[in-house]
Chimera marker file (.cmm) of the C-alpha trace (Angstrom):
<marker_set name="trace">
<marker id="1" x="10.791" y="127.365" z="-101.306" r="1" g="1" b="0" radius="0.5"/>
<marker id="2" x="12.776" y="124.009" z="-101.976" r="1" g="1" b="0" radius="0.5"/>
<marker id="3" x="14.366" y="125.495" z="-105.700" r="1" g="1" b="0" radius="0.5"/>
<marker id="4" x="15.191" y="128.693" z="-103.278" r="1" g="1" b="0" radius="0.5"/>
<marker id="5" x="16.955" y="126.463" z="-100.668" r="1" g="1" b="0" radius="0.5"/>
<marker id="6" x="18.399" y="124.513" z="-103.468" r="1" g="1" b="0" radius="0.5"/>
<marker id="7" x="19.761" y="127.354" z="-104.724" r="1" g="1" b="0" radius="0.5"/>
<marker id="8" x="21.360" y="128.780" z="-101.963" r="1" g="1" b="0" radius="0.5"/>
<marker id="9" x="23.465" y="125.638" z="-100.641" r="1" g="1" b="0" radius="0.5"/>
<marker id="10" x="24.646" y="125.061" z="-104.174" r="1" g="1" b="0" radius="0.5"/>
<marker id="11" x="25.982" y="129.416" z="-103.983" r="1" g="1" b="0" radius="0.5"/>
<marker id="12" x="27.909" y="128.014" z="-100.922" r="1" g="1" b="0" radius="0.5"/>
<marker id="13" x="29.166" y="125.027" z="-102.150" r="1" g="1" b="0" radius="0.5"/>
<marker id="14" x="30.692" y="127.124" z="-105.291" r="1" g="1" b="0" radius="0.5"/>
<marker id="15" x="32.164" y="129.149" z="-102.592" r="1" g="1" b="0" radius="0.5"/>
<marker id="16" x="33.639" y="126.815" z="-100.335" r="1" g="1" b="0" radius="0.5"/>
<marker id="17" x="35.169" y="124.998" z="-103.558" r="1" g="1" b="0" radius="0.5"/>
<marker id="18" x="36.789" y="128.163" z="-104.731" r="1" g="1" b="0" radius="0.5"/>
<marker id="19" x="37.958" y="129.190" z="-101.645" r="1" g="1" b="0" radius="0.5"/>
<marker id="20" x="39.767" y="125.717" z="-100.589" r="1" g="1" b="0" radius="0.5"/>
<marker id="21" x="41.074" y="125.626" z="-104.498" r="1" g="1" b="0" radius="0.5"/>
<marker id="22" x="42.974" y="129.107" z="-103.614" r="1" g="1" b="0" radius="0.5"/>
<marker id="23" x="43.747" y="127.865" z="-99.857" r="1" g="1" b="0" radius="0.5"/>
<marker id="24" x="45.645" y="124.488" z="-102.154" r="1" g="1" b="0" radius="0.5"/>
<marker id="25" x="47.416" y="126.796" z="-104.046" r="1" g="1" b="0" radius="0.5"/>
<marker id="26" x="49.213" y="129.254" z="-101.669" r="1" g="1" b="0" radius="0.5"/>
<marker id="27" x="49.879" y="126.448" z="-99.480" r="1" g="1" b="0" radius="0.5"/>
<marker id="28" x="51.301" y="124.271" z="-102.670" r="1" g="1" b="0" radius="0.5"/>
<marker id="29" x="52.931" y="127.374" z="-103.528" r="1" g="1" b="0" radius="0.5"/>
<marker id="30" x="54.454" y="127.940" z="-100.087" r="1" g="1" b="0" radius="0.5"/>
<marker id="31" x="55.964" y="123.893" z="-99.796" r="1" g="1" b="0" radius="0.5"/>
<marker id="32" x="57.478" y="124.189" z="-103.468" r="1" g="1" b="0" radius="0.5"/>
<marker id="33" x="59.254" y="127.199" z="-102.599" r="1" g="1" b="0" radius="0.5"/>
<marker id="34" x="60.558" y="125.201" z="-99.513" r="1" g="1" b="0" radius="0.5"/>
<marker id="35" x="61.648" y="122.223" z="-101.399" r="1" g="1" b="0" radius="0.5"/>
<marker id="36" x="58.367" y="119.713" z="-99.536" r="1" g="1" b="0" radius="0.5"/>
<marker id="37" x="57.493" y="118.333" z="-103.060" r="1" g="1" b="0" radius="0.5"/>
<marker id="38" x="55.639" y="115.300" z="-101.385" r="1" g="1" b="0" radius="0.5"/>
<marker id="39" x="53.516" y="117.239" z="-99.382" r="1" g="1" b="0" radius="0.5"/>
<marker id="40" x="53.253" y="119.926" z="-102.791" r="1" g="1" b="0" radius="0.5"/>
<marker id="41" x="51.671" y="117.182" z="-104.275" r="1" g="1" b="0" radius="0.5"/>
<marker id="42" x="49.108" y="116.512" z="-101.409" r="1" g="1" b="0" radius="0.5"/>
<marker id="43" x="48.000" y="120.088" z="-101.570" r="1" g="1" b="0" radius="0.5"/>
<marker id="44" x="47.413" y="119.788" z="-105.411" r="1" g="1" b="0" radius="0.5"/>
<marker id="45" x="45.176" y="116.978" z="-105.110" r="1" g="1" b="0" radius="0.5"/>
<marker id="46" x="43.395" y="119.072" z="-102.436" r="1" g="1" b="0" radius="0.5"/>
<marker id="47" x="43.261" y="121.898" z="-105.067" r="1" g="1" b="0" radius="0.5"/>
<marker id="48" x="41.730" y="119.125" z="-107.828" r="1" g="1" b="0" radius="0.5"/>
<marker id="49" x="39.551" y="117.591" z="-105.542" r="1" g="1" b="0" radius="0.5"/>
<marker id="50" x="37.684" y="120.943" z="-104.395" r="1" g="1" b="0" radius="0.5"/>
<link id1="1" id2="2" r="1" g="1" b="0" radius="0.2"/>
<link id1="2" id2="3" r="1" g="1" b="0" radius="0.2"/>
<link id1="3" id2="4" r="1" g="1" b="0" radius="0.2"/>
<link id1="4" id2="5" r="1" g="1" b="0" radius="0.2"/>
<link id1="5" id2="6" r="1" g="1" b="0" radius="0.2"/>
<link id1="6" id2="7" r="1" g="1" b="0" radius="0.2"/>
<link id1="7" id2="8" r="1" g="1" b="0" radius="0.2"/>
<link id1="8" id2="9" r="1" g="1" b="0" radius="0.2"/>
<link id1="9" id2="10" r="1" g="1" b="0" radius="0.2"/>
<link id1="10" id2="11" r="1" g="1" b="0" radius="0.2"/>
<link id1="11" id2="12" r="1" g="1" b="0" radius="0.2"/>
<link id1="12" id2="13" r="1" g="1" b="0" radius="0.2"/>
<link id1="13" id2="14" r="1" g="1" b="0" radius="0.2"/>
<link id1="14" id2="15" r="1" g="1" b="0" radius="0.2"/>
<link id1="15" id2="16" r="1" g="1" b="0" radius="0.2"/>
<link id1="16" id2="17" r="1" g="1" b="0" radius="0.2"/>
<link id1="17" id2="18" r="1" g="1" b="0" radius="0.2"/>
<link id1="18" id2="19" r="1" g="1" b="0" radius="0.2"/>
<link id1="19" id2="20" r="1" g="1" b="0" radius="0.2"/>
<link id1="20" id2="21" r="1" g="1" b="0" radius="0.2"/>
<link id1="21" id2="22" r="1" g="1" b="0" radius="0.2"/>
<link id1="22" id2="23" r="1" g="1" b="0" radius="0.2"/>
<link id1="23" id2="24" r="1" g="1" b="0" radius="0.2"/>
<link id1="24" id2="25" r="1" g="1" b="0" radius="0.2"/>
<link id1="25" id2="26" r="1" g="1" b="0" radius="0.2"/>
<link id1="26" id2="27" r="1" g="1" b="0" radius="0.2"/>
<link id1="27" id2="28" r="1" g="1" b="0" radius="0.2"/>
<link id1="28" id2="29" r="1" g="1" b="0" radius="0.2"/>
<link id1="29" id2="30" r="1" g="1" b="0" radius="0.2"/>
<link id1="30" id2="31" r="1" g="1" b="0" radius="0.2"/>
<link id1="31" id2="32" r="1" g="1" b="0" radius="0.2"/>
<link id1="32" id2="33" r="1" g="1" b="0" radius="0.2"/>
<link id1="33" id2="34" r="1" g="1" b="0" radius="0.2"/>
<link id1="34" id2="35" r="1" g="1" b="0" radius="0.2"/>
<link id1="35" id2="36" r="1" g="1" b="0" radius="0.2"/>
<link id1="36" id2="37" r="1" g="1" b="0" radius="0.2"/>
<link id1="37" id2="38" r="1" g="1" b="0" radius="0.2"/>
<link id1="38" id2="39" r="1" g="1" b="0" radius="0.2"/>
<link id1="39" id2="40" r="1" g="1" b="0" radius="0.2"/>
<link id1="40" id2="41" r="1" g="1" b="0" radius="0.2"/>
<link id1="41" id2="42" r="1" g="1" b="0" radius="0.2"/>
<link id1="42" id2="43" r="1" g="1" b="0" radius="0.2"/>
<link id1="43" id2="44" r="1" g="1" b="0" radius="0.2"/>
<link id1="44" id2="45" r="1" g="1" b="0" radius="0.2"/>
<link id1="45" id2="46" r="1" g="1" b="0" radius="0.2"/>
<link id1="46" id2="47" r="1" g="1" b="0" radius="0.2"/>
<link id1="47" id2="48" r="1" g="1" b="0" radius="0.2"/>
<link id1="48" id2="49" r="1" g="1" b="0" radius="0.2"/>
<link id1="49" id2="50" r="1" g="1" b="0" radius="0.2"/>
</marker_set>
């Protein structure tokens, strides 16, 4: 039952990191495109982080 569990939060985790790595990139692509190269950078390291 535990390797089950186990199993299942790491499936989420994989999916939470992928989906705030493609959140970090259409918002970094949105900011360069509207010349916010600080905040660009931010959303990178978001991207990185996930």
């Amino acid at each position: 039952m535990a390797t089950l569990t186990t199993g299942i939060v790491l499936m989420r985790w994989q999916l939470t990191s992928a989906l705030l790595m493609f959140i970090a990139s259409t918002l970094n692509i949105q900011l360069r495109k509207f010349d916010h190269g600080v905040m660009a950078f931010f959303a990178s390291g978001i991207g990185i982080a996930a």
